[in-house]
N, CA, C and O of each residue as an XYZ file, in Angstrom:
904
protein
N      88.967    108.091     98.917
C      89.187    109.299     99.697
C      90.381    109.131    100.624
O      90.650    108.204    101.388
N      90.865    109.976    100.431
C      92.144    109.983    101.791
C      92.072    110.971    102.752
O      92.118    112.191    102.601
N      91.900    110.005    104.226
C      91.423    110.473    105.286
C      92.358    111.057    105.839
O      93.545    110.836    105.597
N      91.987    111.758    106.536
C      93.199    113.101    107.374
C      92.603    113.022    108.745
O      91.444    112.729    109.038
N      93.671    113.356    109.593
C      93.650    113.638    111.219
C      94.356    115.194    111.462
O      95.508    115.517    111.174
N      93.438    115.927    111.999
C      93.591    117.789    111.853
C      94.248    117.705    113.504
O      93.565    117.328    114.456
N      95.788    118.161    113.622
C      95.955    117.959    115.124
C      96.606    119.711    115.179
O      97.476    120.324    114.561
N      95.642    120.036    116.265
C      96.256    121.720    116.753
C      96.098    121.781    118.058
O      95.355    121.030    118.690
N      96.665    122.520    118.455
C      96.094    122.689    120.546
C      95.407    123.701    120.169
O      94.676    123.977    121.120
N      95.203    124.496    119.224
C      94.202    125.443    119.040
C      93.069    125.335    117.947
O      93.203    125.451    116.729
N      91.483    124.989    118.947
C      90.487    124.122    118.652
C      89.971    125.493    117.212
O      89.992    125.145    116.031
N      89.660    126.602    117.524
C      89.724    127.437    116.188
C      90.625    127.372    115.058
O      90.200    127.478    113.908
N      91.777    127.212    115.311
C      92.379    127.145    113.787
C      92.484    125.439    113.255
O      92.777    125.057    112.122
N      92.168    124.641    114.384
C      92.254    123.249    114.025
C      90.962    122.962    113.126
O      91.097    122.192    112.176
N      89.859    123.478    113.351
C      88.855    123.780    112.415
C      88.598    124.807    110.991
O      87.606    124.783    110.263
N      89.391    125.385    110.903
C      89.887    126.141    109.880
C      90.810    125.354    109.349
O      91.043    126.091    108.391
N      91.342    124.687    109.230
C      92.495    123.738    108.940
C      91.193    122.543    108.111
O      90.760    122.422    106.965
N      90.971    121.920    109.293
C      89.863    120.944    108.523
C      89.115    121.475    107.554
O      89.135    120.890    106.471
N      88.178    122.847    107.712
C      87.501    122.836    106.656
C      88.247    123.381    104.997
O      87.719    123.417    103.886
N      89.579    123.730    105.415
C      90.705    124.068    104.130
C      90.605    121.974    103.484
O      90.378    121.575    102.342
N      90.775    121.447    104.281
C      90.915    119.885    103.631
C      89.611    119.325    102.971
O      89.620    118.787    101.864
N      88.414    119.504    103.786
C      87.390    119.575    103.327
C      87.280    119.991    101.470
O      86.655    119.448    100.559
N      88.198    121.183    101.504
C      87.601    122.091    100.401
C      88.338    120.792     98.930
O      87.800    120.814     97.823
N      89.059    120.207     99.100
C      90.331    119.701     98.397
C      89.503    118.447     97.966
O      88.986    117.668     98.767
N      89.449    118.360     96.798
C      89.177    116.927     95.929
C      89.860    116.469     96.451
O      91.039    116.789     96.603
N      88.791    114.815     97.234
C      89.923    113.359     96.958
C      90.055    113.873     98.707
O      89.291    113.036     99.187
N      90.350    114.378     99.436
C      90.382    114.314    100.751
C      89.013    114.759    101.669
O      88.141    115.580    101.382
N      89.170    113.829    102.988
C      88.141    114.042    103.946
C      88.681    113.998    105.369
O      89.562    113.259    105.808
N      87.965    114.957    106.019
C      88.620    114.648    107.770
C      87.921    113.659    108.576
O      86.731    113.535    108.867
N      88.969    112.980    108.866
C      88.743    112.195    109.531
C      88.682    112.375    111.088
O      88.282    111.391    111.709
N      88.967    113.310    111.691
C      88.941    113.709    113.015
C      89.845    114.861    113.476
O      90.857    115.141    112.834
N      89.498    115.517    114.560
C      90.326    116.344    115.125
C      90.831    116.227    116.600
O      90.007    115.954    117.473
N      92.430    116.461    116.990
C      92.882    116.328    118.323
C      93.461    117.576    118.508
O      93.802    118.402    117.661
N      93.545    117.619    119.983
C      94.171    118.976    120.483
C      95.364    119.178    121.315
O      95.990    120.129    121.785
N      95.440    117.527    121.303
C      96.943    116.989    122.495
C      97.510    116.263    121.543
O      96.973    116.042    120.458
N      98.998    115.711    121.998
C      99.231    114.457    122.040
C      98.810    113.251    122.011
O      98.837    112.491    121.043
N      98.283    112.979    123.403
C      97.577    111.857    123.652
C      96.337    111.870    123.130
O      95.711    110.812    123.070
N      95.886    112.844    122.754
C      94.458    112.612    122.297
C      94.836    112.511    120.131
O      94.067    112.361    119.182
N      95.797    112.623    120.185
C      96.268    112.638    118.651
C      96.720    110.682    118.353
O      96.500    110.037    117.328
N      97.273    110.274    119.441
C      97.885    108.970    119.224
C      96.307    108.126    119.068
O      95.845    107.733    117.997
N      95.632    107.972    120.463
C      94.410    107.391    120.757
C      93.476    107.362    119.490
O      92.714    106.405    119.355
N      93.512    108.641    118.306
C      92.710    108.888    117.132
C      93.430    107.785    116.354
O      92.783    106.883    115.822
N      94.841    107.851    116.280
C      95.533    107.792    115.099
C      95.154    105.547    115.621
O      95.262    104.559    114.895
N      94.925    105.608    116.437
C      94.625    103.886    116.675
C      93.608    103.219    116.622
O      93.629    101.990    116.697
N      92.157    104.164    116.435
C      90.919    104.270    116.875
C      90.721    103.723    115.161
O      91.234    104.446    114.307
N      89.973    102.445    114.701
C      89.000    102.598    113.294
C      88.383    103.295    113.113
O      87.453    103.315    113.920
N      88.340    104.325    112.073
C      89.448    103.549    110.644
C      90.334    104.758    110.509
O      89.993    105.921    110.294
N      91.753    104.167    110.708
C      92.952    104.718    111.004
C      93.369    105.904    110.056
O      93.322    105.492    108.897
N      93.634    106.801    110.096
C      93.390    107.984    108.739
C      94.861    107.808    107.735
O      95.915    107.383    108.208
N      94.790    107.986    107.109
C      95.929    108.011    106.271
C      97.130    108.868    106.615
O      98.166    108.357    107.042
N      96.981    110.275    106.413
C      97.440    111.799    106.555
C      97.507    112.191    107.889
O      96.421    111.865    108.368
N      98.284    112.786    108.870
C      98.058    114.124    109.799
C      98.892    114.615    109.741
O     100.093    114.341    109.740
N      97.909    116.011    109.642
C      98.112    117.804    109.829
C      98.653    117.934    111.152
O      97.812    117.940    112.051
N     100.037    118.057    111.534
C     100.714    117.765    112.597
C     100.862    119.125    113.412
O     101.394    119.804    112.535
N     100.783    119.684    114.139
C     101.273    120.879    114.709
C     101.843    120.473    115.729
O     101.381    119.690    116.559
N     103.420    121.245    115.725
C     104.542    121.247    116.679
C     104.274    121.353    118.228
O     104.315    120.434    119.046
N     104.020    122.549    118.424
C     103.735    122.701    119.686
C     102.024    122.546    120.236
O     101.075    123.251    119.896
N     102.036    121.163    121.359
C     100.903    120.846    121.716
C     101.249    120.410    123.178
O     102.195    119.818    123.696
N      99.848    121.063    123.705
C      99.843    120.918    125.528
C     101.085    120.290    126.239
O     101.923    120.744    127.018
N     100.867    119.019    125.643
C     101.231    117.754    126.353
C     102.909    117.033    125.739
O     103.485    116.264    126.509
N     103.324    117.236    124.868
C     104.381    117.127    123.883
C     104.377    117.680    122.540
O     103.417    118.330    122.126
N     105.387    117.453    121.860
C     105.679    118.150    120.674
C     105.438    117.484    119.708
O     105.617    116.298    119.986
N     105.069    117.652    118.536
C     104.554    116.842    117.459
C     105.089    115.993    117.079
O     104.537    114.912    116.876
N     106.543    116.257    116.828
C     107.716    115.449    116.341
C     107.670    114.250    117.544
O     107.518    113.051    117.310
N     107.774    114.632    118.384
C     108.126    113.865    119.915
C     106.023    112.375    119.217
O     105.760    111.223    119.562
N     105.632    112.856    118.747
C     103.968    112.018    118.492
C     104.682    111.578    117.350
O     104.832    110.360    117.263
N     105.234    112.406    116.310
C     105.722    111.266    115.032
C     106.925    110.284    115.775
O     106.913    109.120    115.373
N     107.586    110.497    116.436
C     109.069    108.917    116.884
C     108.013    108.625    117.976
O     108.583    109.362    118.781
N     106.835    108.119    118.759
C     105.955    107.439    118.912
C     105.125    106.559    118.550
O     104.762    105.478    119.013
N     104.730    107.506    117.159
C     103.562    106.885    116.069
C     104.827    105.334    115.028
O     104.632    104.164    114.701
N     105.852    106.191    114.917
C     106.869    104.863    114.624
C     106.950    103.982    115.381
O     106.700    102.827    115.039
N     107.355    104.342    116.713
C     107.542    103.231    117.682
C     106.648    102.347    117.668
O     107.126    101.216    117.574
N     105.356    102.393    117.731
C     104.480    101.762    117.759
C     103.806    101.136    116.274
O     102.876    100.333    116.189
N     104.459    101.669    115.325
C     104.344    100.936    113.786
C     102.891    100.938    113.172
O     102.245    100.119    112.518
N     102.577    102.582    113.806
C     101.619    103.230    112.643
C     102.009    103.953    111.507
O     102.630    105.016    111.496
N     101.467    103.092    110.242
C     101.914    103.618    109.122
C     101.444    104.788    108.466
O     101.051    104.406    107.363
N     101.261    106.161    108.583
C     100.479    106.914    108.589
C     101.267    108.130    108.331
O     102.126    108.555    109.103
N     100.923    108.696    107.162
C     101.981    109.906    106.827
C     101.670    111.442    107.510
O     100.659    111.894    108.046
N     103.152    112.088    107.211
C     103.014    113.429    108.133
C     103.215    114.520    107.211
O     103.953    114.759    106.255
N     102.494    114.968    107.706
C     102.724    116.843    106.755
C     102.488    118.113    108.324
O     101.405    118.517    108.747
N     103.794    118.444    108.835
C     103.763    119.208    109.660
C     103.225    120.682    109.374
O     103.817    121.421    108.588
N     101.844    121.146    110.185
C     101.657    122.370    109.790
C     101.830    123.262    111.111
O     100.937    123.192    111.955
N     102.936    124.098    111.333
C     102.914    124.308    112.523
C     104.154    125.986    111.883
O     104.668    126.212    110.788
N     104.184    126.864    113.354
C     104.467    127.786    113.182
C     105.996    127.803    113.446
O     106.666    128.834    113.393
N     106.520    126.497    113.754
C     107.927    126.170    114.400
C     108.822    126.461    113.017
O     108.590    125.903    111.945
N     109.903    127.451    113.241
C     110.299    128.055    111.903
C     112.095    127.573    111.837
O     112.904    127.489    110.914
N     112.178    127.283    113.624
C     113.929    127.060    113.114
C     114.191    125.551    112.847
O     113.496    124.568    113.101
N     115.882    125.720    112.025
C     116.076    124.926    111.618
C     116.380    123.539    112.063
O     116.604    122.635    111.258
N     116.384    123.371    113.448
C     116.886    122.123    114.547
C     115.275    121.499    113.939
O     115.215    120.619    113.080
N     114.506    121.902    114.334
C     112.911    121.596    114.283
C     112.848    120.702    112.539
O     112.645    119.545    112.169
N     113.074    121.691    112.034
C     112.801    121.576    110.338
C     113.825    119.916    109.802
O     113.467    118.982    109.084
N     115.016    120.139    110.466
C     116.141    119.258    109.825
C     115.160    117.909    110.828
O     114.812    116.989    110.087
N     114.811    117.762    112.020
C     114.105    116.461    112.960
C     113.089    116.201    111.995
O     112.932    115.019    111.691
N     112.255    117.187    111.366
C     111.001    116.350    110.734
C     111.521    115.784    109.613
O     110.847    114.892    109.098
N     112.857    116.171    108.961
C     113.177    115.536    107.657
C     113.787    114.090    107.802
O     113.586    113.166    107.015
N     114.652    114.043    109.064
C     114.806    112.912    109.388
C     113.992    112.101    110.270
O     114.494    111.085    110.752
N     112.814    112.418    110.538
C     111.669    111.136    111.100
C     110.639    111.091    110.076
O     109.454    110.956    110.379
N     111.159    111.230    108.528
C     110.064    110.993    107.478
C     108.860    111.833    107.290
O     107.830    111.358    106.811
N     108.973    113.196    107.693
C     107.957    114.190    107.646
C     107.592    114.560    105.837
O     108.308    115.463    105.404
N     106.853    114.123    105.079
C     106.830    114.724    104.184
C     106.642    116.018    103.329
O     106.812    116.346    102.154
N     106.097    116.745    104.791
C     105.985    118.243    103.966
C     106.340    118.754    105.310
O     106.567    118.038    106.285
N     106.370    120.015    105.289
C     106.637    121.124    105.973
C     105.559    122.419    105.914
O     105.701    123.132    104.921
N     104.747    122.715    106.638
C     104.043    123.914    106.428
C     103.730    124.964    107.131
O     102.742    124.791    107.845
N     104.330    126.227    107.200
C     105.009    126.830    108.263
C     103.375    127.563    108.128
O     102.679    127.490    107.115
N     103.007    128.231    109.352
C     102.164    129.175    109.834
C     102.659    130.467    110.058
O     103.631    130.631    110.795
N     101.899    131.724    109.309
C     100.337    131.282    108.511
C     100.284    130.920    107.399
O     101.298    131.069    106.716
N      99.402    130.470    106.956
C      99.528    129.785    105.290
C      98.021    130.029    104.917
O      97.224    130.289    105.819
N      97.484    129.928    103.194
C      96.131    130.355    102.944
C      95.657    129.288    102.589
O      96.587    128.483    102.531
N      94.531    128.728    102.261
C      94.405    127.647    101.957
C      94.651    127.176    100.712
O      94.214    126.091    100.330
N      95.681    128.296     99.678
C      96.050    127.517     98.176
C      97.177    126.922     98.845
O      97.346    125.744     98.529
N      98.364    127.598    100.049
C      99.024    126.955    100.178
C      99.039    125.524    101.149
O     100.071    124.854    101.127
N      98.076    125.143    101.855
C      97.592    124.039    102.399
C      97.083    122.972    100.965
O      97.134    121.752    100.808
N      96.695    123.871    100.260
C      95.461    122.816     98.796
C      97.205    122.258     98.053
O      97.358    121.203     97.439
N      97.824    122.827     98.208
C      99.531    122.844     97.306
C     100.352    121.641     97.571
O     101.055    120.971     96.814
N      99.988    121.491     99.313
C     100.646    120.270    100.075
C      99.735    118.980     99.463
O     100.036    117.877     99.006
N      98.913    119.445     99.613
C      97.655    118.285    100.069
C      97.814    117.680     98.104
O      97.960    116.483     97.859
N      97.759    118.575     97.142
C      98.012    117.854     95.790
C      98.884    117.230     95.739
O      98.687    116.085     95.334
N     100.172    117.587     96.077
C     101.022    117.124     95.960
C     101.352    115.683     96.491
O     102.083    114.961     95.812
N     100.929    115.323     97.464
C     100.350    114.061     98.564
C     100.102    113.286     97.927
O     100.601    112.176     97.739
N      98.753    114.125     97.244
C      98.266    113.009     96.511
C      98.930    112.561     95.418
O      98.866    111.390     95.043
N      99.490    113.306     94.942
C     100.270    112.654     93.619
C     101.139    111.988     94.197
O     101.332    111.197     93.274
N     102.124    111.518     95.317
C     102.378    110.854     95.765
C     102.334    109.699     95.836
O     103.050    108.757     95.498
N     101.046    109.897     96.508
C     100.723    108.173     96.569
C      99.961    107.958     95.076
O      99.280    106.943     95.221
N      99.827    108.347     94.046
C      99.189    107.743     93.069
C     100.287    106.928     92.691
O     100.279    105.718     92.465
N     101.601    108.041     92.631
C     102.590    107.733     91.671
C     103.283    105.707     92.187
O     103.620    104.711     91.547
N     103.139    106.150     93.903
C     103.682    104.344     94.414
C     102.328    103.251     94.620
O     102.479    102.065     94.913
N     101.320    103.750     94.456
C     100.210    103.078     94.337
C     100.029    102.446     93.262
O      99.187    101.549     93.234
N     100.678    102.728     92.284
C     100.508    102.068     90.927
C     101.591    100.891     90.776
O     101.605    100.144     89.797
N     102.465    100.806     91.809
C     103.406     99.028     91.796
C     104.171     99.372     91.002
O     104.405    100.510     90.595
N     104.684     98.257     90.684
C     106.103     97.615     89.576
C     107.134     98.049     90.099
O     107.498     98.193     91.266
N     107.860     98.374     88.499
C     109.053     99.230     88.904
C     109.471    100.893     88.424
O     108.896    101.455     87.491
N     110.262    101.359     89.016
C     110.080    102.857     88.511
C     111.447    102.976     88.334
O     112.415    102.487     88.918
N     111.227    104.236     86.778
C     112.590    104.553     86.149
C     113.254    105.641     87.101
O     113.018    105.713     88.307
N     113.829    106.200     86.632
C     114.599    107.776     87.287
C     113.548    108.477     87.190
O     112.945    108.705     88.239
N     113.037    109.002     85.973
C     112.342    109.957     86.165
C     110.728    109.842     87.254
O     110.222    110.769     87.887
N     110.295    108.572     87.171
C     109.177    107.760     88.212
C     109.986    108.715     89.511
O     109.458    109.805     89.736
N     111.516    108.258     90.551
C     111.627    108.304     91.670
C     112.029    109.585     91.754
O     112.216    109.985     92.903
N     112.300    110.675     90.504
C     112.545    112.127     90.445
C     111.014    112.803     91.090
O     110.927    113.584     92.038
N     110.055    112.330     90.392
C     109.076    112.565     90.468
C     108.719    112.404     91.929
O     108.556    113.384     92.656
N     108.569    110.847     92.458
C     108.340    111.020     93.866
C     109.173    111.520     95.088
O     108.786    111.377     96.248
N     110.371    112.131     94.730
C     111.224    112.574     95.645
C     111.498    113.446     95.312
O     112.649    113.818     95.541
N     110.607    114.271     94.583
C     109.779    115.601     94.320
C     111.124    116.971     93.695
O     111.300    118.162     93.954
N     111.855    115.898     92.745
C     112.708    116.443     92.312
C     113.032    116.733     90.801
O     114.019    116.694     90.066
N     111.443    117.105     90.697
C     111.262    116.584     89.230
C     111.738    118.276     88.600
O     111.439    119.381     89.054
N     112.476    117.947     87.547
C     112.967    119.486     86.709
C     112.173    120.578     86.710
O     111.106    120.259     87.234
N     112.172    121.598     86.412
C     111.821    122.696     86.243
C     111.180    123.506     85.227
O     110.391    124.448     85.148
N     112.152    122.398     84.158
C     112.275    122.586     82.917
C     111.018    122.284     82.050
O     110.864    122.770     80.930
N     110.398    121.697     82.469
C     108.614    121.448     82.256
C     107.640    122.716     82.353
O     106.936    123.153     81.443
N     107.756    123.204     83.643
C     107.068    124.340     83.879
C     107.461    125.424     84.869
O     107.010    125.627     85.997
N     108.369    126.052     84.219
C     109.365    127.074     84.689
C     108.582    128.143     85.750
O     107.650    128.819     85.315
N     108.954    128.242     86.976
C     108.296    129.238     88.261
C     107.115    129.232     88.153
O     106.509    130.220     87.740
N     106.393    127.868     88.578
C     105.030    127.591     88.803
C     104.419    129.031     90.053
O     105.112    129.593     90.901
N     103.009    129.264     89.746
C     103.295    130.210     90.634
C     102.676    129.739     91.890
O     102.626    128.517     92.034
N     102.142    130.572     92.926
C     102.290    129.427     94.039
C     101.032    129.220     94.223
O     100.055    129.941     94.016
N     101.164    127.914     94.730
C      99.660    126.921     94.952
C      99.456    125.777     94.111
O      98.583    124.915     94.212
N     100.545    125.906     93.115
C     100.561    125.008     92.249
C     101.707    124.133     92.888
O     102.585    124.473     93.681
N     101.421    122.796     92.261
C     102.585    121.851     92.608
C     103.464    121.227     90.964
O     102.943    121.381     89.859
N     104.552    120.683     91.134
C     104.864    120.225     90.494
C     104.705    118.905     89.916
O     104.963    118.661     88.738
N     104.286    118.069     90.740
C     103.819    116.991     90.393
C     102.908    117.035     89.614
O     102.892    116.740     88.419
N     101.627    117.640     90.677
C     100.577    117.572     89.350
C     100.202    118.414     88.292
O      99.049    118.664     87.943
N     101.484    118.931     87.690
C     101.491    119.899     86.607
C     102.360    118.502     85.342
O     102.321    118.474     84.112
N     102.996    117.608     86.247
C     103.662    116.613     85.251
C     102.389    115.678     85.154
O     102.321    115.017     84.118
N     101.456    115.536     85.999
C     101.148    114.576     85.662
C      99.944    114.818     84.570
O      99.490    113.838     83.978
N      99.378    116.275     84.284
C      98.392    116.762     83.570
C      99.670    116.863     82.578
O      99.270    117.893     82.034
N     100.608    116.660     82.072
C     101.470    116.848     80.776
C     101.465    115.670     80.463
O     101.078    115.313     79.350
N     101.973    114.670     81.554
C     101.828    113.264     80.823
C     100.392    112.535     80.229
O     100.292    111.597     79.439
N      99.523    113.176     80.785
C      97.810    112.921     80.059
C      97.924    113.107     78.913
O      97.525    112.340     78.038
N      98.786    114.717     78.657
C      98.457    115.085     77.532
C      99.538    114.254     76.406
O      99.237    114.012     75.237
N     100.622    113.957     76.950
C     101.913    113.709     75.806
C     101.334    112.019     75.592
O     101.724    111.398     74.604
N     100.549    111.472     76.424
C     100.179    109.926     76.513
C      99.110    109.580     75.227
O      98.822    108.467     74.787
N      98.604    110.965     74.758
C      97.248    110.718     73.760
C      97.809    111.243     72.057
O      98.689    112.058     71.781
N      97.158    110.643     71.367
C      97.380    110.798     70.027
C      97.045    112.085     69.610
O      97.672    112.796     68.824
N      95.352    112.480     70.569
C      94.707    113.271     69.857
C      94.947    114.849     70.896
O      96.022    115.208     71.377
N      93.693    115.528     71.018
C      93.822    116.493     72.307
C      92.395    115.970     73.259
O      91.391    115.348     72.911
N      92.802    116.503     74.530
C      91.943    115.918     75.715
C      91.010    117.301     76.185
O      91.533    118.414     76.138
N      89.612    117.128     76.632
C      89.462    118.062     77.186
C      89.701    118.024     79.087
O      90.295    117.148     79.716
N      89.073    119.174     79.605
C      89.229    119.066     81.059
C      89.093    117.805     81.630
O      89.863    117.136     82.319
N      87.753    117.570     81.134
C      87.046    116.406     81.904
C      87.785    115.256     81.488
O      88.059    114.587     82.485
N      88.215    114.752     80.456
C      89.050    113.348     79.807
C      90.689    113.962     80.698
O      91.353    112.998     81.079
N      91.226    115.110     80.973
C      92.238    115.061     81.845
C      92.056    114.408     82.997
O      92.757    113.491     83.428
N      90.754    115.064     83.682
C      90.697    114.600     84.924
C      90.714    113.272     85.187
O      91.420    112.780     86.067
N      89.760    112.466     84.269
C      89.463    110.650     84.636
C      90.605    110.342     84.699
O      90.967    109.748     85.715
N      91.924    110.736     83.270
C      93.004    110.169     83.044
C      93.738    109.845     84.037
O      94.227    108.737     84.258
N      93.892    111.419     85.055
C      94.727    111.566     86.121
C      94.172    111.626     87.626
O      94.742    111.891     88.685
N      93.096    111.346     87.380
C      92.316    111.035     89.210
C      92.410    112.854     89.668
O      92.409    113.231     90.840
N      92.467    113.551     88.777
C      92.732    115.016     89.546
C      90.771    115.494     89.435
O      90.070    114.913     88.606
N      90.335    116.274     90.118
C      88.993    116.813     90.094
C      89.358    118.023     88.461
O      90.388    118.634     88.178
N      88.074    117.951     87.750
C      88.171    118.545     86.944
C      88.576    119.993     86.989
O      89.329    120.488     86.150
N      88.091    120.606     87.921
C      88.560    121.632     88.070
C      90.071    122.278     88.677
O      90.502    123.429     88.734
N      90.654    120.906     89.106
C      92.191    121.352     89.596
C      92.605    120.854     87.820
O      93.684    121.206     87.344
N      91.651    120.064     87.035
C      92.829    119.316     85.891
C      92.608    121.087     84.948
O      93.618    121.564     84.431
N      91.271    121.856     84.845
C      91.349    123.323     84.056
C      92.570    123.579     84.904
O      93.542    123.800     84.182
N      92.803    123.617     85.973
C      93.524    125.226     86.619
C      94.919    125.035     85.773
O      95.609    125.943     85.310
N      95.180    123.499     85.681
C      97.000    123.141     85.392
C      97.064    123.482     83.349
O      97.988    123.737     82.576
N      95.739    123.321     83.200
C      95.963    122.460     81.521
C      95.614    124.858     81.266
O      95.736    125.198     80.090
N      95.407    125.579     81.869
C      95.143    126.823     81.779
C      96.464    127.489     81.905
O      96.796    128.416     81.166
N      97.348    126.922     83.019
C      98.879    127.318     82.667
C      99.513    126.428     82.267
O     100.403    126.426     83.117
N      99.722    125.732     81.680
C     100.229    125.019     80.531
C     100.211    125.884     79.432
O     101.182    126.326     78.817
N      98.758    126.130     79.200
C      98.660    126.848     77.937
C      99.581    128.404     78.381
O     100.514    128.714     77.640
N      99.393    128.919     79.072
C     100.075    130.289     79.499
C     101.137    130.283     79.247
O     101.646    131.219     78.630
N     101.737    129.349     79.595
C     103.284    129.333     79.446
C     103.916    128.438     78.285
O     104.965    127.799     78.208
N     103.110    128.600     77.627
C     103.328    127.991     75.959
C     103.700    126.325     75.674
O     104.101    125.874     74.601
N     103.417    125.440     77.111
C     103.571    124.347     77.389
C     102.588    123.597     76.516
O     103.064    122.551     76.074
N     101.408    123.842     76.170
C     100.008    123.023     76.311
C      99.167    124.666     75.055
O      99.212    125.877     75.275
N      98.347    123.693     73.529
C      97.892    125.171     72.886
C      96.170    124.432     73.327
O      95.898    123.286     73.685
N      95.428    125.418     73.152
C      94.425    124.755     73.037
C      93.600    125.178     71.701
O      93.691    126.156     70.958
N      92.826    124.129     71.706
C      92.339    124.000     70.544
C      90.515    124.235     70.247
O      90.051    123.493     71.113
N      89.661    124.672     69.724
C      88.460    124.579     69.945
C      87.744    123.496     69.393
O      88.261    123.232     68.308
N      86.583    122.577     69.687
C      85.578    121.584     68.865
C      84.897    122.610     69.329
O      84.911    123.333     70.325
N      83.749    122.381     67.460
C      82.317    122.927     67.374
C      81.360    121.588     67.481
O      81.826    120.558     66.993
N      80.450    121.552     67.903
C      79.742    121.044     67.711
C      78.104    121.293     66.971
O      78.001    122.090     66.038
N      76.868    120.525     67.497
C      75.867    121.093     66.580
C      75.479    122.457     67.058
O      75.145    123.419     66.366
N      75.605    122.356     68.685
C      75.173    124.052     68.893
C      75.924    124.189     70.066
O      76.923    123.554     70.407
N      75.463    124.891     70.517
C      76.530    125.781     71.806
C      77.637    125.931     71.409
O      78.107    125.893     70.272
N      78.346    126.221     72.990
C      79.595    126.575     73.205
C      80.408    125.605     72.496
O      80.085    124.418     72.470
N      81.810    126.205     71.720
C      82.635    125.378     71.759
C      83.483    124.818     72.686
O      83.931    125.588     73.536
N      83.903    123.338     72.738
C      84.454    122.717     73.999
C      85.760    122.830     73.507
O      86.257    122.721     72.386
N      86.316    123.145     74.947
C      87.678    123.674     74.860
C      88.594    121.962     75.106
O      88.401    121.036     75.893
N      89.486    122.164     74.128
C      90.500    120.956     74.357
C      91.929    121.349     74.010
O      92.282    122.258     73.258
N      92.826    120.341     74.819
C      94.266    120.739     74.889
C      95.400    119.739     74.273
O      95.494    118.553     74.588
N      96.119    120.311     73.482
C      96.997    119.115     73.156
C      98.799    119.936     73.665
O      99.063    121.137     73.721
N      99.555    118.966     73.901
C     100.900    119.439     73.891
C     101.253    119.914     72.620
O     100.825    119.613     71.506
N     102.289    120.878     73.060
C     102.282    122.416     72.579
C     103.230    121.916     71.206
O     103.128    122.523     70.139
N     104.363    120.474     71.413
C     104.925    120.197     70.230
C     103.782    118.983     69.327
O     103.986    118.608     68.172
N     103.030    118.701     69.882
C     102.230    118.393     68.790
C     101.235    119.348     67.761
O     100.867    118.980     66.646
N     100.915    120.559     68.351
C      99.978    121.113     68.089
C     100.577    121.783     66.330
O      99.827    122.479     65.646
């Protein structure tokens, strides 16, 4: 599970926030702050969260002003700013103190679930060691082509639309939902939503098995094998 720290000066939407993370395979909250200082003190406290949901403007200092802190002090702990701060002085500081996402307010929770996949594919992709080709550091520096799955629509990420293609281009045969999901650590139901536009967009055909009775189980193979 990857733990999250929900930081807002506003204790209602900081809870609306958490329970959007809540909703997300693979993540859990790990706590909520409403300051600064009460954001650092969490972020030091066992067991240290992985993730915080950063918001800009708080009581006591500014979020950014808590991320060149949280460095100073050599907590390793990633940022995804969700805050309503829209100009660009703001936007260009979080890119250069290693902010990995940006998430302007208001947002719904596909577009919070959008960040939060994407994260995760993240760290799967450097969690796995060695060494990585071009397309490996395209991928994690989230610059991966287009050309895969042309105007994803939104809520979807790109990552994990490559990485439910590479499940599929990795197998001889076709996979269903559930054999996507193990493949790719995604919850079965985010691995239907991707392997459903795949097929839409003529990426991914699917195919039916009968078995002795019921429903037939739906399975997917890439669209040039099929």
């Amino acid at each position: 599970m990857i733990e999250v720290l929900v930081v807002d000066d506003d204790t209602r939407v900081a809870r609306v926030n958490a329970a959007y993370v809540d909703r997300v395979p693979g993540f859990r909250v790990a706590g909520q702050a409403h300051s600064a200082a009460g954001a650092l003190r969490r972020m030091e406290a066992p067991p240290r969260p992985d993730l915080v949901l950063m918001d800009h403007h708080l009581p006591d200092e500014t979020g950014l002003a808590v991320v060149q802190e949280m460095r100073r002090r050599g907590l390793e702990i990633d940022v995804i700013m969700v805050t309503a701060a829209r100009d660009l002085t703001t936007v260009r500081a979080a890119l250069r103190q290693g902010v990995l996402q940006y998430l302007v307010k208001p947002f719904s929770f596909a577009g919070l679930r959008d960040k939060l996949e994407a994260y995760a594919d993240l760290r799967h992709a450097l969690d796995r060691g060695g060494t990585a080709g071009q397309s490996d550091v395209d991928l994690i520096f989230g610059s991966l082509s287009t050309g895969i799955v042309p105007d994803l629509p939104k809520g979807h990420s790109p990552p994990t639309a490559e990485r439910v293609r590479r499940a599929l281009l990795n197998t001889e045969g076709s996979l269903s939902a559930q054999e996507v999901a193990e493949r790719t650590g995604l919850s079965r139901q985010t691995a239907q939503r991707y392997l459903k536009l795949l097929e839409r967009t003529g990426k991914a055909a699917l195919t039916l098995r009968y078995g002795d009775a019921g429903r037939p189980e739906h399975r997917y193979v890439w669209a040039t094998r099929s």
